[in-house]
C-alpha positions in Angstrom: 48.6 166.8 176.8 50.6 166.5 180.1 53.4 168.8 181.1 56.3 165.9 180.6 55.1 165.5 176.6 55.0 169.5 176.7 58.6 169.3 178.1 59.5 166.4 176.0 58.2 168.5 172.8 60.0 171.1 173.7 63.2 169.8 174.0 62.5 168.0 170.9 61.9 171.1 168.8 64.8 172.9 170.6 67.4 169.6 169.1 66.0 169.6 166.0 66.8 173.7 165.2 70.7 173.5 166.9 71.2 170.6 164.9 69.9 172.4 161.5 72.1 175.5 162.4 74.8 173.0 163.2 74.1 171.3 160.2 73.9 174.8 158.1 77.3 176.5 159.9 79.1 173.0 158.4 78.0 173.0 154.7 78.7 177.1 154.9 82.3 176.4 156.2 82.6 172.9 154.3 81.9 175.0 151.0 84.2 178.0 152.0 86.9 175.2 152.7 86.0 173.4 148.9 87.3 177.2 147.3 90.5 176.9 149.1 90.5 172.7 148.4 94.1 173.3 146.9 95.6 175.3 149.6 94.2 172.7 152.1 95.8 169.8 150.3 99.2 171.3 149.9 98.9 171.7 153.7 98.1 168.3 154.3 101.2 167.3 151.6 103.7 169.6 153.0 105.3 167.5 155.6 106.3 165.3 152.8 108.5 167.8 152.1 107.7 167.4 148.1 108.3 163.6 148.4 111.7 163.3 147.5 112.1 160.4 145.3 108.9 160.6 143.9 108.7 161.7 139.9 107.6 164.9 139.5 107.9 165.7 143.4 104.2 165.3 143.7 101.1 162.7 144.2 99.8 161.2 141.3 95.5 159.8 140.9 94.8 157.4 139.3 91.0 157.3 138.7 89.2 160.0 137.4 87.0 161.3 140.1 89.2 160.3 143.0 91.1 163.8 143.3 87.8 165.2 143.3 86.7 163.2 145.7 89.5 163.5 148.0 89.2 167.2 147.7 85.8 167.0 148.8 86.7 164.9 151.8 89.3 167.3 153.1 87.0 170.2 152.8 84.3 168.3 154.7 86.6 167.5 157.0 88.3 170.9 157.3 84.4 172.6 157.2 83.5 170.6 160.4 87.1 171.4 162.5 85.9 175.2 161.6 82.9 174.8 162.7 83.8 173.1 166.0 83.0 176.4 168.2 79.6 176.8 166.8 78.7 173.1 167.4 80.1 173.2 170.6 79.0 175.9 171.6 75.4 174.9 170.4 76.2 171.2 172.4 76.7 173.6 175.7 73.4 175.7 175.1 71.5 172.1 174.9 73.0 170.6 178.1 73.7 173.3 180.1 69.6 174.2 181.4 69.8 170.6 183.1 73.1 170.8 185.2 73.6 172.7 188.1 76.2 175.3 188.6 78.9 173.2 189.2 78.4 170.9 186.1 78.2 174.1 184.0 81.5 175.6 185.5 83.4 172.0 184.5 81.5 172.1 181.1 82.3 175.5 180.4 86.4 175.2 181.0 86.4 171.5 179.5 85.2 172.2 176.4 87.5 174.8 175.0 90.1 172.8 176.4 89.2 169.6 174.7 89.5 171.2 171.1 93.2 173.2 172.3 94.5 169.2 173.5 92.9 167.6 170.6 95.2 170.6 168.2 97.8 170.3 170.2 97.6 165.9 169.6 97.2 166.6 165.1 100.3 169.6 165.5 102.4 165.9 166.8 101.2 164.2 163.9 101.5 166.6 161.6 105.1 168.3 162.2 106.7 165.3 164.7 105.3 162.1 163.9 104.3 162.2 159.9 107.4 163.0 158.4 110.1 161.0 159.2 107.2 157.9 158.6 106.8 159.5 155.2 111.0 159.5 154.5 110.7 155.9 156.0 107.9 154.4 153.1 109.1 156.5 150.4 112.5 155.6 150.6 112.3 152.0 151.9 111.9 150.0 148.4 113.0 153.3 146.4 115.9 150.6 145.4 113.5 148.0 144.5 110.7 150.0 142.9 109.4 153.6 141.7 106.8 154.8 144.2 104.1 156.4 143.0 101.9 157.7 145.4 98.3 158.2 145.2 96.9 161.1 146.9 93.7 159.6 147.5 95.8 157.3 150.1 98.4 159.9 151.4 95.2 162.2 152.1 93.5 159.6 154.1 96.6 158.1 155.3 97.0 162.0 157.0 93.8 162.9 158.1 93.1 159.4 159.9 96.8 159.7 161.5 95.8 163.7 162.6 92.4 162.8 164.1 93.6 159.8 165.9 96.4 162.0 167.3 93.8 164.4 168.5 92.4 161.8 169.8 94.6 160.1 172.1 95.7 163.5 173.0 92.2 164.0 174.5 93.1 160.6 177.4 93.8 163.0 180.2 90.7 165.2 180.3 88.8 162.0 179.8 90.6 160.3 182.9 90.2 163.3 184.6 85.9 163.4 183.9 86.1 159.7 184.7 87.5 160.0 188.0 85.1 163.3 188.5 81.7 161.0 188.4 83.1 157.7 190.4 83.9 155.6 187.5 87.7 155.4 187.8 89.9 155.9 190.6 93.7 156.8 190.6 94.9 153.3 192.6 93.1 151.4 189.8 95.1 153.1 187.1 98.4 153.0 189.1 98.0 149.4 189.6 97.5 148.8 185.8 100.7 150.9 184.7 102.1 147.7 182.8 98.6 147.5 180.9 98.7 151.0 179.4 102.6 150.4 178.2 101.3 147.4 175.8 98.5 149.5 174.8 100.5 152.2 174.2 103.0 150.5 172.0 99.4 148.8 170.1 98.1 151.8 169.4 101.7 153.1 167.7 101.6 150.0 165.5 97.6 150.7 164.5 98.1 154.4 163.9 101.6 155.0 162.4 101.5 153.9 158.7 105.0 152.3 159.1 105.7 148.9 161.4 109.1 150.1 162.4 109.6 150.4 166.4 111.2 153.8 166.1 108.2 155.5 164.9 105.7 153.4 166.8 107.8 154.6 169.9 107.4 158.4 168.4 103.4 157.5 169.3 103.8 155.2 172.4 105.8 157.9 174.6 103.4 160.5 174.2 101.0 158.1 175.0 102.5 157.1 178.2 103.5 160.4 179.3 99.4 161.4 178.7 98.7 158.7 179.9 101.0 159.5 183.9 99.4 163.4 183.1 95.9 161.7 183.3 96.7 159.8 186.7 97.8 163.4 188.0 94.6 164.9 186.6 92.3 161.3 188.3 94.0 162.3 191.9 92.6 166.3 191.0 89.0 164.9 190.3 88.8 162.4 193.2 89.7 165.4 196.0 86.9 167.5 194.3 84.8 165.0 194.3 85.1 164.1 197.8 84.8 167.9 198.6 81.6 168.2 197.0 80.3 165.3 198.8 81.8 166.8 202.0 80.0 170.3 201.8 76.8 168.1 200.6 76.7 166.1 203.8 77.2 169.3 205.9 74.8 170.7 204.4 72.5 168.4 205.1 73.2 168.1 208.5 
């Protein structure tokens, strides 16, 4: 057997235990959340603000197994966002022997920082952006018709709106890792200012539940201001990376 199937084993075997302790850490935590399923659902239901309008102030189901279900979903949900520091952490254990000192430093401060942006991006959803969209559906046909809302959908409707948040909180550091390797440069997304302001207000109609402009606004501005935080962040990685390929060339000279 050569060294590089040795190595390749290796690494192999190494994968395959994080990612059963990764996968054992989540069902621990995912079960843990499932005990406290009702406390994590009137969390998720709170910035309704007991959905005014709605009989009985509360989410109705309206198949058997869905609030099951849903419960289920939020605790697997909740069980993995627990677990995040573990699985990172076991992510940065992985990596970490191939990259050199530098590349462990940037991994090392990137990766905390990821998951605070990415709570900081759901906390918007969840406390600026969700509830006036709420008041908006809920009262919109109130005139017209009863709602009745399933909390299958408002469940899903709130976890998909939280994690995209998180999401698009995440475009500076990703800008910023871009500009890091090469791959983007500051000018280039300068130049294409106009571009981001369409997406911007695209991705406020795809993730708000609601089609009115003030609340896709609510999601565009953030956007834009992440987006002028990101250029900042580009111009950061570009000087770095020209250092480090400054002190490179001297040293090679």
């Amino acid at each position: 057997m050569t060294n590089e199937s040795q190595s390749l084993g290796t690494h192999l075997d190494e994968l395959r235990r994080r990612l059963t302790w990764s996968a054992i850490v989540v069902v621990i935590f995912t079960a843990i959340a499932f005990i406290f399923h009702q406390q994590i659902l009137r969390l998720l239901m709170e910035p309704a603000s007991g959905f005014p309008g709605v009989p009985n102030q509360k989410p109705v189901y309206t198949d058997l197994t869905e609030f099951i279900g849903i419960a289920m979903k939020a605790s697997l949900l909740a069980g993995i966002f627990t677990s995040l520091p573990f699985l990172l952490w076991q992510l940065t254990m992985f990596v970490s022997p191939g990259l050199n000192s530098t590349e462990k430093k940037y991994l090392y401060i990137l990766m905390p920082v990821s998951v605070i942006i990415f709570v900081l991006g759901a906390a918007f959803g969840y406390f600026v952006l969700f509830p006036p969209a709420v008041k908006f559906l809920i009262t919109f046909g109130s005139d017209v018709a009863t709602p009745m809302i399933r909390i299958g959908n408002y469940v899903s409707l709130m976890l998909s709106l939280l994690f995209w948040m998180g999401a698009i909180f995440e475009l500076p550091i990703v800008l910023f890792f871009l500009s890091r390797i090469g791959v983007v440069k500051p000018s280039f997304l300068s130049r294409n200012r106009k571009w981001a302001i369409v997406l911007a207000f695209i991705l406020g109609a795809l993730i708000t539940p609601t089609l009115d402009p003030i609340n896709q606004t609510m999601v565009a501005i953030p956007v834009l201001a992440l987006y002028e935080v990101g250029i900042l962040l580009s111009k950061i990685g570009v000087k770095m990376r020209n250092r480090v390929s400054s002190d490179n060339l001297d040293q090679v000279d």
